[in-house]
DRENVEXZA-284345 format. One record per residue: residue in one letter; x, y, z of N, C-alpha, C in turn. Coordinates in pm, whole numbers, plus 50000, padded with zeros to 5 digits. Layout:
// residues N
  rest    n.x    n.y    n.z   ca.x   ca.y   ca.z    c.x    c.y    c.z
     A      X      Y      Z      X      Y      Z      X      Y      Z
...
// end
This chain:
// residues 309
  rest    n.x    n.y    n.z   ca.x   ca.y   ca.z    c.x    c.y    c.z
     X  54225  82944  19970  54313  82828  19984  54256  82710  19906
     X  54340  82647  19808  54290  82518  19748  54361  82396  19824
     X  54234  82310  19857  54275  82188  19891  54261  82062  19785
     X  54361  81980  19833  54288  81842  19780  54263  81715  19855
     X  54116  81736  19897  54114  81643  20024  54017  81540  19917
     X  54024  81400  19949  53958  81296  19886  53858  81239  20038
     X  53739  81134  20003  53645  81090  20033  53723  81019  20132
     X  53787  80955  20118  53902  80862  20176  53986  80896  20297
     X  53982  81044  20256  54040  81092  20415  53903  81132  20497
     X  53817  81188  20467  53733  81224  20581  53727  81056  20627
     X  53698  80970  20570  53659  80834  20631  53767  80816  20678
     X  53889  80773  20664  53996  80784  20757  53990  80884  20890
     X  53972  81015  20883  53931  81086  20997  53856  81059  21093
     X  53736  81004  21025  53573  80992  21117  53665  80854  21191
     X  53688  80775  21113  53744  80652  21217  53803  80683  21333
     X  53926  80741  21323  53989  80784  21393  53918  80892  21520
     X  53876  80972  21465  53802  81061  21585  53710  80938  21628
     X  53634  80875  21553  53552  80815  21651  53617  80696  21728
     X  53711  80641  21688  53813  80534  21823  53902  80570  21905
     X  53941  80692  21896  54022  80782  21976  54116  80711  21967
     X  54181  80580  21858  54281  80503  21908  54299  80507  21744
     X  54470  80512  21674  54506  80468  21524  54493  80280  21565
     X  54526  80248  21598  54505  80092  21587  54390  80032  21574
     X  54329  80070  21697  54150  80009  21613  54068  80085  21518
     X  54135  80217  21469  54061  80320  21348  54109  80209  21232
     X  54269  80188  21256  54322  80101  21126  54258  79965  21126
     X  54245  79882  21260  54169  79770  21214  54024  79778  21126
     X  53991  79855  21224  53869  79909  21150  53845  79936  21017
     X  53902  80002  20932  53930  80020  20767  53993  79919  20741
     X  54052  79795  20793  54115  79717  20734  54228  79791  20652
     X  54315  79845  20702  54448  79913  20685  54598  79862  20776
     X  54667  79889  20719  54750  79882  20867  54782  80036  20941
     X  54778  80039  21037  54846  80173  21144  54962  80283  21055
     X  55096  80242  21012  55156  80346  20910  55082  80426  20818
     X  55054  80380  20750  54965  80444  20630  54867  80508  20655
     X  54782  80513  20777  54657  80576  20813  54716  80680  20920
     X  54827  80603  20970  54912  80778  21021  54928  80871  20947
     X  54981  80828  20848  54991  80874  20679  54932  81011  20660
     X  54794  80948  20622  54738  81009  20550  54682  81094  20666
     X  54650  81070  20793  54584  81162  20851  54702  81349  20839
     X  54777  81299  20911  54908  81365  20835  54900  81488  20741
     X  54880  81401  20600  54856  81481  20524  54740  81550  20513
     X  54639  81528  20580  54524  81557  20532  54517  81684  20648
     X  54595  81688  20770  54597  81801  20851  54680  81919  20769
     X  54833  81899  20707  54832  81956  20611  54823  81960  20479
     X  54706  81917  20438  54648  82014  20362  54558  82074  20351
     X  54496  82102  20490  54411  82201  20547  54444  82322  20649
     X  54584  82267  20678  54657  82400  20722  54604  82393  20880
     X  54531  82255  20931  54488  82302  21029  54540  82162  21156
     X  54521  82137  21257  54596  82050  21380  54444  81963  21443
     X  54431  81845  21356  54307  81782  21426  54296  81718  21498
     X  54415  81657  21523  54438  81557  21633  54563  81597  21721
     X  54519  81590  21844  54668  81575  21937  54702  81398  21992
     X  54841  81378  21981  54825  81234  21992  54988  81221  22104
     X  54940  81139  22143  55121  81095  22181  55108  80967  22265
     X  55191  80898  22322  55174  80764  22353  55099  80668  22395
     X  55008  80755  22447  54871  80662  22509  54751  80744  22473
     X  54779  80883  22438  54603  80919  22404  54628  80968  22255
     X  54497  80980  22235  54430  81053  22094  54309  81131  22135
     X  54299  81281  22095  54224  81372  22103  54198  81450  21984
     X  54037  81486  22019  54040  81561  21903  54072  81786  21940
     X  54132  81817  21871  54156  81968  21857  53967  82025  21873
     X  53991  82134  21913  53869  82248  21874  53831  82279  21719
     X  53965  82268  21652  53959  82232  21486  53884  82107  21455
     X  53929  82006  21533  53892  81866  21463  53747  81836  21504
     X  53730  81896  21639  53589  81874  21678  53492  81950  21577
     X  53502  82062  21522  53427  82116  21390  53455  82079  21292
     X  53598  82003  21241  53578  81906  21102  53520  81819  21082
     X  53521  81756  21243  53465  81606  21249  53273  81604  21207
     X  53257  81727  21264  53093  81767  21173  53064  81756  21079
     X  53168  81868  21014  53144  81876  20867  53169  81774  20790
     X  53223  81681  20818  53330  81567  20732  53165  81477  20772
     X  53097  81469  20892  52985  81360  20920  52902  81416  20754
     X  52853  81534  20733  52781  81603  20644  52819  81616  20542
     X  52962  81604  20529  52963  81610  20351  52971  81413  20297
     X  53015  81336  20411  52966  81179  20355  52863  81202  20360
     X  52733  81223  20440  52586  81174  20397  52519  81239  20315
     X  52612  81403  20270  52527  81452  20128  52587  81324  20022
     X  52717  81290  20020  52765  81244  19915  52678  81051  19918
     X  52698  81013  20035  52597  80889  20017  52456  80914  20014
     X  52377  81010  20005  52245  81047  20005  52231  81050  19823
     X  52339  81127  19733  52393  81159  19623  52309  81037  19510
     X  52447  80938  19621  52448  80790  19557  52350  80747  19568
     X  52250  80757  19624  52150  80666  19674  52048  80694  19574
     X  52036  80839  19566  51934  80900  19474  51974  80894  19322
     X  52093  80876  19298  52140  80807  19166  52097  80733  19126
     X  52122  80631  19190  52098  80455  19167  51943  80435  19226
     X  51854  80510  19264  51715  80526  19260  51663  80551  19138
     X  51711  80652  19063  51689  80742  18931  51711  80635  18855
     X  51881  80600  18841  51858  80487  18737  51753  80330  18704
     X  51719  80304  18853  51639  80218  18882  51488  80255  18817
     X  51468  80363  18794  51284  80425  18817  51223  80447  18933
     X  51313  80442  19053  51199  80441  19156  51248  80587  19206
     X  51301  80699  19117  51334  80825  19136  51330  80916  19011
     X  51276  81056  19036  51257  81130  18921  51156  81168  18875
     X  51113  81165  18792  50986  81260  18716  50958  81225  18525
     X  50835  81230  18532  50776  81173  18409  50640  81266  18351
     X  50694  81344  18227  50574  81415  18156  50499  81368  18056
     X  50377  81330  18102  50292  81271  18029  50164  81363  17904
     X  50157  81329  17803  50072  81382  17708  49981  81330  17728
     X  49823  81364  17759  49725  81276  17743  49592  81333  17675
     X  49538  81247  17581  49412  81325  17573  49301  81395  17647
     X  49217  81431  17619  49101  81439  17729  49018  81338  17762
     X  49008  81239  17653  48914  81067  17677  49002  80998  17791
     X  49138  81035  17777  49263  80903  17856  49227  80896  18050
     X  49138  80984  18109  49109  80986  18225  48992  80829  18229
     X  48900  80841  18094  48785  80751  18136  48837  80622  18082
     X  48968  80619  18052  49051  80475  18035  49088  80381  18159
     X  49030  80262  18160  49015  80217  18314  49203  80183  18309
     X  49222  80097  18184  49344  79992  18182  49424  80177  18206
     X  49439  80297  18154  49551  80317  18181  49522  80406  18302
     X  49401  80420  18357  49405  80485  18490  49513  80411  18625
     X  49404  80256  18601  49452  80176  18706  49622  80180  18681
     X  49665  80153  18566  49807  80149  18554  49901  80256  18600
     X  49868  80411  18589  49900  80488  18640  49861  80537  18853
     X  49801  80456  18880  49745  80477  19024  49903  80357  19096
     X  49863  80211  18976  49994  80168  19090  50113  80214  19022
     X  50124  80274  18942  50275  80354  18938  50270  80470  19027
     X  50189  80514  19094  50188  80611  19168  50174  80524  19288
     X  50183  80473  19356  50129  80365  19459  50279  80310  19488
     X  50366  80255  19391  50522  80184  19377  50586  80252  19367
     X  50596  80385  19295  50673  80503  19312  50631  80618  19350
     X  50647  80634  19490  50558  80743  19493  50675  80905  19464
     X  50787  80860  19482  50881  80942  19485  50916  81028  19325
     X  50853  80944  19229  50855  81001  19097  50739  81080  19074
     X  50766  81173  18969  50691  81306  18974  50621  81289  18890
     X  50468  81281  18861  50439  81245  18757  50321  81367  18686
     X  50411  81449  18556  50352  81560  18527  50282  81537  18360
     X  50114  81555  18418  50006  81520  18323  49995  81678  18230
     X  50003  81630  18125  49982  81753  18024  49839  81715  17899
     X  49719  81787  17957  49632  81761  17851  49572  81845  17691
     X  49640  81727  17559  49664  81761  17508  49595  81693  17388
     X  49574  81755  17268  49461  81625  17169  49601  81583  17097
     X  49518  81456  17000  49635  81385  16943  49762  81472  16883
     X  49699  81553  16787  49800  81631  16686  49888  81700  16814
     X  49811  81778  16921  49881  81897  16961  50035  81807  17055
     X  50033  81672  17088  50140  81585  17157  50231  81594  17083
     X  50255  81601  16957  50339  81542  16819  50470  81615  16855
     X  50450  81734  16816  50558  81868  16860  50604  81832  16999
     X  50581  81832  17114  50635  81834  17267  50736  81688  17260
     X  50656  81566  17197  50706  81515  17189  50881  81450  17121
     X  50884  81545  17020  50977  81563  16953  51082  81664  17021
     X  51051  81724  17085  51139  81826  17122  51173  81753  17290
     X  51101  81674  17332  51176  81601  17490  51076  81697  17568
     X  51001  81739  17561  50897  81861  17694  50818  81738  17745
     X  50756  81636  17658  50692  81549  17741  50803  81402  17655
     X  50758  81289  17779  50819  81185  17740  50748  81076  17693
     X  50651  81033  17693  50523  80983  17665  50398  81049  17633
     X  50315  81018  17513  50191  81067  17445  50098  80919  17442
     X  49975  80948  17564  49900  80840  17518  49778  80937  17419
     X  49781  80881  17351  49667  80936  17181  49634  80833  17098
     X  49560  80875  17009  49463  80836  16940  49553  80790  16766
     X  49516  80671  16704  49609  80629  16632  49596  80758  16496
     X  49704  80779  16501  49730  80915  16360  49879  80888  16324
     X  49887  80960  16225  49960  80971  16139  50101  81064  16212
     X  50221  80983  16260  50374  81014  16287  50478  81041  16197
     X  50537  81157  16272  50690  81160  16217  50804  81057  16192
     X  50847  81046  16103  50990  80958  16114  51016  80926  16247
     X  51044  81045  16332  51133  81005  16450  51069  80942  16575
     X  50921  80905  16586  50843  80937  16692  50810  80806  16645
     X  50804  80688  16721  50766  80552  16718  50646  80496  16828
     X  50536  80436  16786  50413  80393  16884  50395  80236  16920
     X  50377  80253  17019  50284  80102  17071  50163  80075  17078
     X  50077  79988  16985  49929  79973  17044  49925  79957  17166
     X  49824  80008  17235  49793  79970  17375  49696  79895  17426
     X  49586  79991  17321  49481  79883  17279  49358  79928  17249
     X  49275  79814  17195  49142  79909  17073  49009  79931  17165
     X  48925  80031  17138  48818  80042  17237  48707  80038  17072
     X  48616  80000  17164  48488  80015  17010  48445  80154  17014
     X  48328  80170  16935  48297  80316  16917  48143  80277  16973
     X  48050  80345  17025  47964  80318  17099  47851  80401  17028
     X  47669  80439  17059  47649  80572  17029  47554  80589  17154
     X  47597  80740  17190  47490  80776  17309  47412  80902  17279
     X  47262  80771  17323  47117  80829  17292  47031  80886  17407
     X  46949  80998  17404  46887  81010  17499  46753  80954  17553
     X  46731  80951  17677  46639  80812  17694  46489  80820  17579
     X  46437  80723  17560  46332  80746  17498  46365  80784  17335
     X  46493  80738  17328  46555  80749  17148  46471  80632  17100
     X  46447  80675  16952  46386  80574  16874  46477  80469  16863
     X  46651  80510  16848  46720  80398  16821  46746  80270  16967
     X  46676  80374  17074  46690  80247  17178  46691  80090  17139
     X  46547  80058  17041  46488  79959  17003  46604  79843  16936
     X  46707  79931  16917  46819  79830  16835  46941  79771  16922
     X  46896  79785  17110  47007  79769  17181  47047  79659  17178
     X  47008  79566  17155  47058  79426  17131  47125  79375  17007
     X  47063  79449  16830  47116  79388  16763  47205  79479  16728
     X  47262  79631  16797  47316  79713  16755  47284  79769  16659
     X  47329  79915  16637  47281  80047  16540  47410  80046  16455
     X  47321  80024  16320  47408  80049  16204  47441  80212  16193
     X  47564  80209  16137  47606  80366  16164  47516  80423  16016
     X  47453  80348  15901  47408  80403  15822  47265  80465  15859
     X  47222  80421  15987  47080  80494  16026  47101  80653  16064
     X  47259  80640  16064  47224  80798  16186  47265  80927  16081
     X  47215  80881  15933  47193  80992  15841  47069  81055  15873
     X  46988  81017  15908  46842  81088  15995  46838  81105  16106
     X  46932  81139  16191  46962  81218  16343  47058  81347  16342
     X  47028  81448  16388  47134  81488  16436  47216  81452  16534
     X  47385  81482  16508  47473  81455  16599  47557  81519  16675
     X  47584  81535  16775  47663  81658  16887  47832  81581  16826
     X  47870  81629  16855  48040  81632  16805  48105  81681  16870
     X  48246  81642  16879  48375  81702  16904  48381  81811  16859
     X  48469  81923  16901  48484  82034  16806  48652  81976  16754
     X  48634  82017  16654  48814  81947  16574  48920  82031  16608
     X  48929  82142  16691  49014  82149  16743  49044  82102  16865
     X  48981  82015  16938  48962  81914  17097  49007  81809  17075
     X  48914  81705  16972  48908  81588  16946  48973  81576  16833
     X  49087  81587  16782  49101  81560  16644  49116  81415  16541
     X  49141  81352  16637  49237  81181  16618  49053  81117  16601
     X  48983  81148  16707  48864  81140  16724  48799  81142  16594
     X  48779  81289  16593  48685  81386  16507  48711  81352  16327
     X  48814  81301  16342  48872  81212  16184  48827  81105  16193
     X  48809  81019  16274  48775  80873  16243  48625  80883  16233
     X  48572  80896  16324  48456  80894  16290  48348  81017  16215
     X  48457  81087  16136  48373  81170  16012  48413  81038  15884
     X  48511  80991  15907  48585  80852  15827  48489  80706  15828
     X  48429  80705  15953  48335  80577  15957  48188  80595  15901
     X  48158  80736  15915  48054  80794  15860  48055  80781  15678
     X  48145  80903  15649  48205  80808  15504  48159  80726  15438
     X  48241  80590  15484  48224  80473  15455  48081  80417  15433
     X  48027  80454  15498  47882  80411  15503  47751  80513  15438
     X  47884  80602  15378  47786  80695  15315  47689  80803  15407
     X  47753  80828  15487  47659  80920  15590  47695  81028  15603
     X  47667  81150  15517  47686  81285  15583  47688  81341  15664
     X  47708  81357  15805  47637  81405  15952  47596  81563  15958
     X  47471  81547  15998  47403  81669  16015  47448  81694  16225
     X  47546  81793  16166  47612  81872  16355  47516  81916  16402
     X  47440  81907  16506  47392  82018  16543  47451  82108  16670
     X  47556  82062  16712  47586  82124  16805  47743  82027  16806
     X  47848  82137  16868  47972  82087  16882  48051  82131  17010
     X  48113  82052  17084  48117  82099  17258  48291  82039  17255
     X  48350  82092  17292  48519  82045  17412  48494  81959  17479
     X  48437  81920  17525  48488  81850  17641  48347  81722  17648
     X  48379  81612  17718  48300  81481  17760  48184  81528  17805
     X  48187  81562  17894  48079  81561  17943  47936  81660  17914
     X  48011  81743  17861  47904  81844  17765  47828  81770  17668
     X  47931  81711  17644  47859  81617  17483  47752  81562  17536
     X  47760  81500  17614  47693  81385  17668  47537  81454  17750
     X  47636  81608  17823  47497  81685  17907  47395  81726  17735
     X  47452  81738  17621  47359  81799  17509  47303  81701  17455
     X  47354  81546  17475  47294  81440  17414  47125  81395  17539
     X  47184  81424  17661  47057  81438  17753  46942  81519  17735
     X  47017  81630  17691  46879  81750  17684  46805  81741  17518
     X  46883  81609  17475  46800  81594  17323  46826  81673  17232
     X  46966  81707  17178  47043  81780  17065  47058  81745  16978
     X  47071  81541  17032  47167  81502  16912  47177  81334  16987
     X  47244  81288  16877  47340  81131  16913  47448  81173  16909
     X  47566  81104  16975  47685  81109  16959  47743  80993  16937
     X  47847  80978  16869  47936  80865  16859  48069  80876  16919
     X  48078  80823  17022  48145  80788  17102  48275  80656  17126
     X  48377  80691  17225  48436  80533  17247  48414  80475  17358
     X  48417  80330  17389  48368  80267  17516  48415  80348  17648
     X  48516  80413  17619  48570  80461  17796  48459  80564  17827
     X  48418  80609  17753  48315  80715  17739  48209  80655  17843
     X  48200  80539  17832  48020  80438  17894  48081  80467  18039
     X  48223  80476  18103  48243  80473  18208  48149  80629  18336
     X  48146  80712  18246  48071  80818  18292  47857  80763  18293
     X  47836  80758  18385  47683  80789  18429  47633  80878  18426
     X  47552  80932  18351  47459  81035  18350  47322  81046  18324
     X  47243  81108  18412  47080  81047  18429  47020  81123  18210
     X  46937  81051  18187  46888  81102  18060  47005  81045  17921
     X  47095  80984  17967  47168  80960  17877  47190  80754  17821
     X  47152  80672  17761  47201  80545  17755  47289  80549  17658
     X  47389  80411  17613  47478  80401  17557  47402  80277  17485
     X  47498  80278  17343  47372  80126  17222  47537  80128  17179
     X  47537  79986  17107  47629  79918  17095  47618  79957  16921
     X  47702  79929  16838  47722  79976  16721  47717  79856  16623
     X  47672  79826  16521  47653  79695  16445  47790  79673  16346
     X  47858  79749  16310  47951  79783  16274  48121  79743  16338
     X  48140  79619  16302  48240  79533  16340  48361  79592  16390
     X  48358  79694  16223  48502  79762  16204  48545  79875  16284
     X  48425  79899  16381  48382  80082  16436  48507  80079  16600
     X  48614  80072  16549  48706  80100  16677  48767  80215  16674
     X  48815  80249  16826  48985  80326  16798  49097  80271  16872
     X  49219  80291  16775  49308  80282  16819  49357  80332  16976
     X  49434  80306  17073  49505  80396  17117  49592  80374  17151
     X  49751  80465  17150  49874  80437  17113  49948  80497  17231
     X  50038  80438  17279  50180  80491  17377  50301  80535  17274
     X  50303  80678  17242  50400  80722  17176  50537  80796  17215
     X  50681  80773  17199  50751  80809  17236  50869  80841  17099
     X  50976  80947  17174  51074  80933  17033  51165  80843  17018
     X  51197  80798  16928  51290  80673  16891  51397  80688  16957
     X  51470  80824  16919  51621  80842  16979  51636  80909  17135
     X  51559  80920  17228  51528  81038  17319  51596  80947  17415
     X  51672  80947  17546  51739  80919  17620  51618  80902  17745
     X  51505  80842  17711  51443  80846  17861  51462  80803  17991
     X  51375  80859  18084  51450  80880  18194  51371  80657  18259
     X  51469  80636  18369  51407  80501  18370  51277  80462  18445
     X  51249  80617  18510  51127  80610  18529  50981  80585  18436
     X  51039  80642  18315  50940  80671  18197  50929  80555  18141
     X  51051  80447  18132  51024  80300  18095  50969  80219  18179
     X  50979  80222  18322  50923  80197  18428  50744  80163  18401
     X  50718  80296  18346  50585  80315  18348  50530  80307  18208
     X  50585  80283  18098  50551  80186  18003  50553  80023  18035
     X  50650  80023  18061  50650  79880  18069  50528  79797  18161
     X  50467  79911  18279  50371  79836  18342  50188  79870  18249
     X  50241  80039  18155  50122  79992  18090  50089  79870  18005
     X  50221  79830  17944  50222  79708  17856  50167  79606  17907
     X  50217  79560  18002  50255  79434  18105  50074  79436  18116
     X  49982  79541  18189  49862  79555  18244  49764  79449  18130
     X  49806  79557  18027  49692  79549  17948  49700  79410  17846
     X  49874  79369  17794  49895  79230  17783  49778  79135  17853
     X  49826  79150  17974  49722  79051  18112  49626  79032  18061
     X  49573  79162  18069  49413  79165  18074  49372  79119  17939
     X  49441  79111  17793  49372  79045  17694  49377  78881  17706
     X  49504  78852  17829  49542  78706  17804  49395  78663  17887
     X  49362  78733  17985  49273  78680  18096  49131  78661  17957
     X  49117  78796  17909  48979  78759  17826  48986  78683  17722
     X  49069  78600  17680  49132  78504  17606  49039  78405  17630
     X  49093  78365  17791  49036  78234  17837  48928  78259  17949
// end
C-alpha cells in the first residue's frame, strides 16, 4: 500500500491524541477546528485505518491509533534528531576529519595543543590521524581520503594550496661530552659538521626533512658522512646517545628528553623549516575540517602576536 502521509499530519495527530479534545489540539497548532478535522480525516484514509473515535463530547484513541500514536512519537524524533545532526555537521560541531601528519607533527606543541582543544570543543567529531611523510600526503590529498596535510614545505600540485603555519629552526643533537658542546652559546656553524659523522633520516621517512637539510649542508659546502640512518625520532636520537653520530634536527625535536643526548643551537640564521597546513583548492570540506584550521591559524597567529610584545 502507498501512502502519502506528510510531517504535518503526524503533528496534527500527536496533538490531538494527546488533548483528547479537536479544539484545544487546534488551539494548540494555532489552526482553526475545520481544517484539523480535515486533515485528520484524511490522514485516517490514507492509511486505510480508524484512529480516532469521536462524537459529541469525547475523543478516543482506536487500538490502531494507540500504535500509530507510537510510531508517529518515533518517526518525529528520528526526523528532529535528523535535523539536529544536520545543522551540527554544518556548524563543525559534528562529523569527522582525516588528518595527514608527519611523524615530527606529534612533538609540535602549537599543533598538539590545537588539536587537544578541538578535541575538548568537539568531542563529537571524529578525528582520523593518518601518518604519513611529506611527499606520501600529496596523492590522498588530491583524491579527498584525507582533508588536511600538516607537512613539511615542498613542492605542490596546481590543485593543492598551503598555509604557513609556522617556522621551527633546525637544531643539532650531540651526545654528552661532544666536542661541539663548547659552542652552546655562540652556536655551531653547520660548516663544522664536515668532520662528524651524522645519523639521518632515512629518505624514504623524512623526505621534506631529508632534502632540506642535505640542501643546508650544500650551501655550506658540507658533504655528510651517514653513518647510520633510522625511521623514526627517537632512534635517531637513541644512536646519537650511544655516540654514532650528530644529527640535525628541528626544534620540536628538543621537546623529547633523553638521558646522553643535549641539543646546541645552530649559528646559521637561515637553518629553518617550514611547516604547512595543506588542503585542495576545489574539495568541498566538511565544516568540521575548517573548524579545525581555523583554530590552528587563530593559535599560532596568537602566539607570534604574544612573542611580538
Amino acid at each position: 500500500m502507498t501512502t502519502n502521509i506528510e510531517l504535518r499530519h503526524l503533528r496534527y495527530f500527536i496533538a490531538v491524541a494527546e488533548e483528547l479534545h479537536f479544539g484545544r489540539a487546534a488551539e494548540r497548532l494555532n489552526i482553526s477546528q475545520p481544517p484539523l478535522s480535515q486533515q485528520i480525516q484524511a490522514l485516517e484514509a490514507n492509511i486505510n485505518a480508524k484512529l480516532l473515535v469521536r462524537n459529541n463530547r469525547n475523543v478516543n484513541l482506536t487500538p490502531a491509533g494507540r500504535m500509530f500514536l507510537q510510531e508517529a512519537y518515533q518517526i518525529i524524533a528520528q526526523v528532529d534528531a535528523a535535523a539536529t545532526k544536520a545543522a551540527r555537521m554544518q556548524q563543525g560541531e559534528l562529523g569527522e576529519i582525516s588528518i595527514g601528519f608527519t611523524s615530527t607533527t606529534p612533538f609540535m606543541q602549537k599543533v598538539t595543543m590545537s588539536l587537544r582543544q578541538f578535541r575538548e570543543r568537539y568531542p563529537d567529531v571524529a578525528i582520523h590521524m593518518h601518518q604519513m611523510n611529506t611527499k606520501q600526503q600529496i596523492a590522498p590529498l588530491q583524491t579527498g581520503r584525507i582533508d588536511i596535510g600538516i607537512m613539511r614545505n615542498t613542492s605542490l600540485p596546481d590543485n593543492l594550496e598551503h598555509q604557513l603555519l609556522f617556522r621551527e629552526r633546525f637544531m643539532l643533537a650531540v651526545y654528552d661530552d661532544h666536542p661541539l658542546l663548547k659552542y652552546v652559546n655562540g652556536g655551531v656553524d653547520l660548516a663544522m659538521l664536515s668532520d662528524y659523522p651524522l645519523v639521518f633520516f632515512e629518505r624514504d621517512v623524512g623526505t621534506a626533512l631529508y632534502d632540506e637539510i642535505i640542501s643546508l649542508l650544500a650551501n655550506v659546502g658540507v658533504v655528510p658522512t651517514i653513518s647510520q640512518e633510522a625511521g623514526e625520532a627517537m632512534t635517531i636520537l637513541g644512536l646519537v646517545a650511544a655516540g654514532l653520530g650528530v644529527s640535525i634536527i628541528t626544534e620540536s625535536f628538543t621537546r623529547m628528553k633523553l638521558d646522553g643526548v643535549q641539543y646546541l643551537p645552530l649559528a646559521n640564521n637561515s637553518a629553518y623549516s617550514e611547516v604547512w597546513l595543506v588542503k585542495h583548492k576545489n574539495s568541498n570540506s566538511s565544516a568540521a575540517a575548517d573548524r579545525l584550521t581555523h583554530l590552528l591559524i587563530s593559535n599560532i597567529v596568537e602566539e607570534a602576536d604574544q612573542a611580538k610584545h
